[in-house]
N, C-alpha and C positions, 0 to 999 in steps of 0.2 A: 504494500500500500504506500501513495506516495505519500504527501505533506499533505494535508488539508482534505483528509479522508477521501482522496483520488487514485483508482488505483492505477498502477505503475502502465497496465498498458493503452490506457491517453496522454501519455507521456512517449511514446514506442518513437524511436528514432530520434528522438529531439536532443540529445546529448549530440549525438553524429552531427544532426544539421548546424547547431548550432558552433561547434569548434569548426568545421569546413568552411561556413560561411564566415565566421568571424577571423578564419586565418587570414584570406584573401580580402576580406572587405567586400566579397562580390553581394549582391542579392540572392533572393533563395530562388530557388528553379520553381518551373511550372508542377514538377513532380511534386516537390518538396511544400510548394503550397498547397497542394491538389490534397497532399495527404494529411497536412493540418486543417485544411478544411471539413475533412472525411471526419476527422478525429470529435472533431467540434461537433458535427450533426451525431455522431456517436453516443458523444457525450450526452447533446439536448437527451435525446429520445432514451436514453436510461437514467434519465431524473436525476443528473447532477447539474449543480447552479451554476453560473457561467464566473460569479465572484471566485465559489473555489478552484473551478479551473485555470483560471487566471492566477488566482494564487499558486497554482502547484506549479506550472510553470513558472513563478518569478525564483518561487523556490528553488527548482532545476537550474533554472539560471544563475543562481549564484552558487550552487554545489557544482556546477560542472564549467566556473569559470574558467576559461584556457589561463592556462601557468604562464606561459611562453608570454617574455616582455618585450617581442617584438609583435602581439596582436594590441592594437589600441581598444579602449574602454568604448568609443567612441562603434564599433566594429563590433564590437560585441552588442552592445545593446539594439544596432539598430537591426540585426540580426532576430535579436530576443521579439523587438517590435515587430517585425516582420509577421514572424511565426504567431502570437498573440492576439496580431489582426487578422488574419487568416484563419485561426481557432476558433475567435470572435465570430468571424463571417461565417462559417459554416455552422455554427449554437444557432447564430440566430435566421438562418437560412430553414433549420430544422423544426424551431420554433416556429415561422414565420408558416408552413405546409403543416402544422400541426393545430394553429387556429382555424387555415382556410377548411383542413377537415374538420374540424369542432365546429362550423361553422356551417357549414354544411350539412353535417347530420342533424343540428338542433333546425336548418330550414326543415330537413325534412320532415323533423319531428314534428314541429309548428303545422306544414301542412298536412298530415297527416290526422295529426289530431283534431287540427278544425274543421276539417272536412270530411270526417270518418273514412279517411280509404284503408287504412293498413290493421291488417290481426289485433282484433282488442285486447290478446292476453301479451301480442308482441309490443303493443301500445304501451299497458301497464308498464313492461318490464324499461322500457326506453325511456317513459316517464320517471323514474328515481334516476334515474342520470340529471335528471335537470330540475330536478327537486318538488315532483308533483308526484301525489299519489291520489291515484285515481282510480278508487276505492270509494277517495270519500264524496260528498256533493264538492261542486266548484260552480262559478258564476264567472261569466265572464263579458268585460265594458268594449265600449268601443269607441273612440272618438277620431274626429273625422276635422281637416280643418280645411282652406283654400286651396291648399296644396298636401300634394303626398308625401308621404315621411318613407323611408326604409332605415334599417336597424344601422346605430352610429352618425345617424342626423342629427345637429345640435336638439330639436325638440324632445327625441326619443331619450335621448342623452339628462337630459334636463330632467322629464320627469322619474326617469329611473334613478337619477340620483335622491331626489325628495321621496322616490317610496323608501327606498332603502335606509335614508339617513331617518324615516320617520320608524318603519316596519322591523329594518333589516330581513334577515332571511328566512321569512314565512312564508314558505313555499309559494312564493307569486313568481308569474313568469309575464314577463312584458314585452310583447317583439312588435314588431308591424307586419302588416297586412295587407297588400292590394291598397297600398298606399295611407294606411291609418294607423293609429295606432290601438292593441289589443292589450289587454291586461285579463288574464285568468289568476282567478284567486279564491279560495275555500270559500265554501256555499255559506259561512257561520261566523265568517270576517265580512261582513257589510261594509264597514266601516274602512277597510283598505278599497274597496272600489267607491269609497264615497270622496274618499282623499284622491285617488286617483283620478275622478272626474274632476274634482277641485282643479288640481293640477295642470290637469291635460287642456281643460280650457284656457287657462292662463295662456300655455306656453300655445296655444297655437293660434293665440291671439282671438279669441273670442269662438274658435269652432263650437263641433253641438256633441257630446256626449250619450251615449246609448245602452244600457244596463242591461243582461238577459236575467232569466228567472235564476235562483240555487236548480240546478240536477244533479241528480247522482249516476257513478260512475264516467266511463268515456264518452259514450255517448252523451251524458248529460252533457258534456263539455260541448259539442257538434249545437246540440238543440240552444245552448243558454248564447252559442256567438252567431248562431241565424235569428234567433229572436231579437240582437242589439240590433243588427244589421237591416233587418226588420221593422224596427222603430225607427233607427235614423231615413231609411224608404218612406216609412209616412211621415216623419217629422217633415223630408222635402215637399209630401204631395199636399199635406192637407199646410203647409206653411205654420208650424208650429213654433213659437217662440221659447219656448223654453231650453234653456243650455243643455240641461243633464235632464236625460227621459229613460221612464222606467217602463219594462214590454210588460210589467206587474200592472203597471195603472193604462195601457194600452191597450188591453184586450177584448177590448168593442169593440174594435174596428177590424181585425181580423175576425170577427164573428158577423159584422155588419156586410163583409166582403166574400165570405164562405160559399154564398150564392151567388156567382155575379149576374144572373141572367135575373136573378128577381130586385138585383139593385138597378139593373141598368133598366128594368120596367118602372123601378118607384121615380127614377131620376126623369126619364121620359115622361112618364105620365102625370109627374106631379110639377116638373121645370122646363117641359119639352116647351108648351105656350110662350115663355119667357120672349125664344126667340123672335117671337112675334113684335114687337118693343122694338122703336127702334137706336139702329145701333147693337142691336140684339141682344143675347143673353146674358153676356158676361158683366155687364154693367151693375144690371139686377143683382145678379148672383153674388157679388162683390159687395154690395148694399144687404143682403141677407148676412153674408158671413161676418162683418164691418156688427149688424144689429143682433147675433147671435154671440159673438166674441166678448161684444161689452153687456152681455148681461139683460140684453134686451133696452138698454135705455139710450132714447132718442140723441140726446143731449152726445153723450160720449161716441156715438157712433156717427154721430154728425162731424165732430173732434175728426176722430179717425179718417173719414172720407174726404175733409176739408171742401166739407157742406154745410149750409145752411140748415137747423133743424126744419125749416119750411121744405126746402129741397131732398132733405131724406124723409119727411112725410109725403109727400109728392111720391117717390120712390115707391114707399112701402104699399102707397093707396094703390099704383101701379099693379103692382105683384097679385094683388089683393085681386084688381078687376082680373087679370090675365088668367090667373089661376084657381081663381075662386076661393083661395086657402086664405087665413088673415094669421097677417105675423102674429099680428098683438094678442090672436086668441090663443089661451095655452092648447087647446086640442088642436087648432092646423100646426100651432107652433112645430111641435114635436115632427108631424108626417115632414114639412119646410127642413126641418133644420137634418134630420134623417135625410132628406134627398140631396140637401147641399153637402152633406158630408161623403153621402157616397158619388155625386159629381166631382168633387175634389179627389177624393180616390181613382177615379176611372179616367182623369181627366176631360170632362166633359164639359162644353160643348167642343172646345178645338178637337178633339178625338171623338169623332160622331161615332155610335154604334152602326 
């Protein structure tokens, strides 16, 4: 074993190269670096550090300084340097093919897991590599901003420092996605995808955040990142404001949309008149969603449209004749606001059935 609990054959030749080289003053050969390179990548990949190899080598170097006082100091070391940076370059050459595969397999992991393609009992086992067991329930967020993110983008970067420095290592796993960013994390921690949406907003400058349900198992994992993905879908269609949406408090409207041939009849036959009006339907429609949004009151919904409460009375008396439904009565209310919801979903009238 050499110095610095290195054993002697990552050292193999370096007494040779280094009195050869240091007699003459020459530089080291292409062989001669070819094999301190060899030695280095060697080294990486059976888990010695690159400090102590470096140290065992300065070690060598002074145990096997030439005697002889016609080699200069000067000759000798740039010798030592030589071979050190070449030791160097091949550690971290070895390193360097030892992330891109760790890198690589945690993609595959990633897609694998959120998309259920690969053996669930191969899943589980791949999963304790990267700190999830999934066994137990997990939830997983989604968020989404102007632009797409991929893993080592300052944004990704950003919030996975704040889960960590808040969490540390509780089995969360953070990557990106098809340009967003994904957080999986135990069905019974809330509170770390609560912090995570915090975050995630921050850093992507105002984007919209998207929660799935706790499931269990792997599959749950599949079902709880189609349902975020799912939310952030209608959070664009129906024009929802709010940052962080829960598929918990969403699940009207995947029930409202289960049929679609009997929504695209309620929307037809309860807003198809609208486009009668002119300038057509979308006008109206806008003036419904504007006086459903605020709660039903004229006054704010007037705000909203930047109308006159006379001119969204006007509106509403509109709808009223067209359709024969009245905003203001709570019973058409209900069928009105049900058909504008599911024209928002369908996008209707631009997407005629």
């Amino acid at each position: 074993m050499a110095a610095h609990g290195i054993p002697e054959e990552f050292l193999d030749g370096y007494a040779h190269i280094l009195a050869g080289a240091a007699a003459t003053g020459r530089r080291l050969t292409r062989d001669e670096l070819d094999s301190r390179r060899a030695l280095g990548e060697r080294a990486a990949e059976a888990g010695y550090g690159l400090r102590a190899l470096v140290g065992a080598h300065l070690a060598a170097t002074r145990a096997h300084w030439p005697t002889s006082r016609a080699v200069s100091a000067d000759s000798v070391m740039y010798a030592a340097e030589q071979a050190v940076d070449a030791l160097a370059e091949g550690y971290e050459r070895a390193q360097r093919l030892a992330v891109r595969q760790e890198e690589a397999a945690r993609r595959e992991f990633i897609d694998d897991l959120l998309h259920g393609r690969s053996d669930l009992g191969r899943l589980v086992e791949r999963a304790d590599r990267f700190g999830l067991r999934l066994s137990y329930e997990h939830a997983v967020a989604v968020a989404e901003g102007t632009g797409g993110y991929e893993d080592g983008d300052p944004v990704p970067r950003e919030v996975e420092r704040a889960l960590i420095g808040r969490f540390g290592d509780r089995s969360i796993l953070l990557t990106t996605k098809e340009g967003r960013l994904v957080c999986v994390a135990p069905g019974d921690q809330d509170e770390v995808l609560a912090f995570f949406a915090k975050h995630a907003y921050a850093a992507t400058d105002g984007g919209r955040v998207a929660i799935g349900r706790p499931r269990p198992g792997p599959g749950g994992v599949v079902q709880s990142y189609e349902e975020a993905l799912n939310a952030l879908d209608l959070a664009e269609r129906l024009e929802l404001d709010e940052p962080v949406l829960r598929a918990a408090e969403l699940l009207v409207y995947p029930v409202l949309t289960r049929d679609r041939q009997a929504m695209a009849d309620l929307v037809l036959d309860t807003l198809g008149p609208l486009q009668k009006a002119r300038g057509g339907a979308r006008p109206l429609i806008e003036t419904l969603i504007a006086f459903f949004d605020s709660g039903c009151v004229a006054a704010e919904a007037a705000r909203r449209l930047a109308l006159s409460v006379r001119a969204l009375t006007y509106r509403l008396d509109r709808i009223h004749q067209l359709t024969g439904a009245n905003p203001a009565d709570p019973v058409h209310r209900y069928t009105l606001q049900t058909a504008v919801i599911g024209a928002r979903l369908l996008g209707w009238p631009e997407r005629p059935f």
